[in-house]
N, C-alpha and C positions, 0 to 999 in steps of 0.2 A: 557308556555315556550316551542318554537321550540329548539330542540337539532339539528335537521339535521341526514342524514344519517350517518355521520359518529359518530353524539352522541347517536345515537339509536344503533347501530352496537356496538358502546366501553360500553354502560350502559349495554345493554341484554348481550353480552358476557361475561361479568364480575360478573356482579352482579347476574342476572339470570343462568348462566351456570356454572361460578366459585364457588359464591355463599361464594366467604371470610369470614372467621374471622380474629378479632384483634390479631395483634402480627405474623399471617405468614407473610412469606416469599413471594414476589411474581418477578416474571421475564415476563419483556415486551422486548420482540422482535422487532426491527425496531420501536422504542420505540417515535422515533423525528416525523412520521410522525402522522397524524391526529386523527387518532384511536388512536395508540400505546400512543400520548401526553396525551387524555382523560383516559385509563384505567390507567394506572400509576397514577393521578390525584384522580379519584373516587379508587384504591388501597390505598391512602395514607389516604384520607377521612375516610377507614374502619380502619386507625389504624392499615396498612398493613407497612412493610420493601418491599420497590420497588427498584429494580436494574434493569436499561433499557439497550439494549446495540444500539449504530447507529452508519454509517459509517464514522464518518469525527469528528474531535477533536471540531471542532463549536458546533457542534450538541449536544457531550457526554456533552460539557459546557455549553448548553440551558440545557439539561434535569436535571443537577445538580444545576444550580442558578436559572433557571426561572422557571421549572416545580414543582420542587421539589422534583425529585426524591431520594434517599440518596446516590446511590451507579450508576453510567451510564461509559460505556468502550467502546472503536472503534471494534467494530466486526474484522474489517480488519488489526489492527495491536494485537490482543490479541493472544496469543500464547498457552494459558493456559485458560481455561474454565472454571473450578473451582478456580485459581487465580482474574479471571474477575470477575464471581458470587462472591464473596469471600467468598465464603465457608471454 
């Protein structure tokens, strides 16, 4: 299986560098683009809670019904950081 750079770059960041267990918490950054779509993806795989955030209300709605993420917020109208995370 070719992953491509962008699935080598989100597999070894994640898994080799983060190195997750089941049940944390995790936060993807610019979450809708190609990387950010994979680690959320292989986070959720680990049995991970994933909260992404991206710029534009399309985006936070791809990452919440097609990626799977549980929890995704517009970086650019959030107010609140920890409201967003939902912490």
């Amino acid at each position: 299986m070719f992953l491509g750079m962008q699935g080598i770059t989100a597999y070894a960041g994640f898994n080799v560098i983060c190195a997750p267990k089941k049940g944390e918490y995790v936060f993807v950054s610019a979450a809708a683009g190609a990387v950010g779509q994979l680690v959320g993806q292989f986070a959720k795989l680990s049995g991970c809670y994933v909260v992404g955030s991206a710029g534009s209300k399309e985006k936070v709605d791809m990452l919440k019904n097609k990626c799977g993420f549980d929890e995704a917020f517009n970086y650019k109208e959030e107010q609140d950081l920890d409201a967003g995370l939902q912490l």
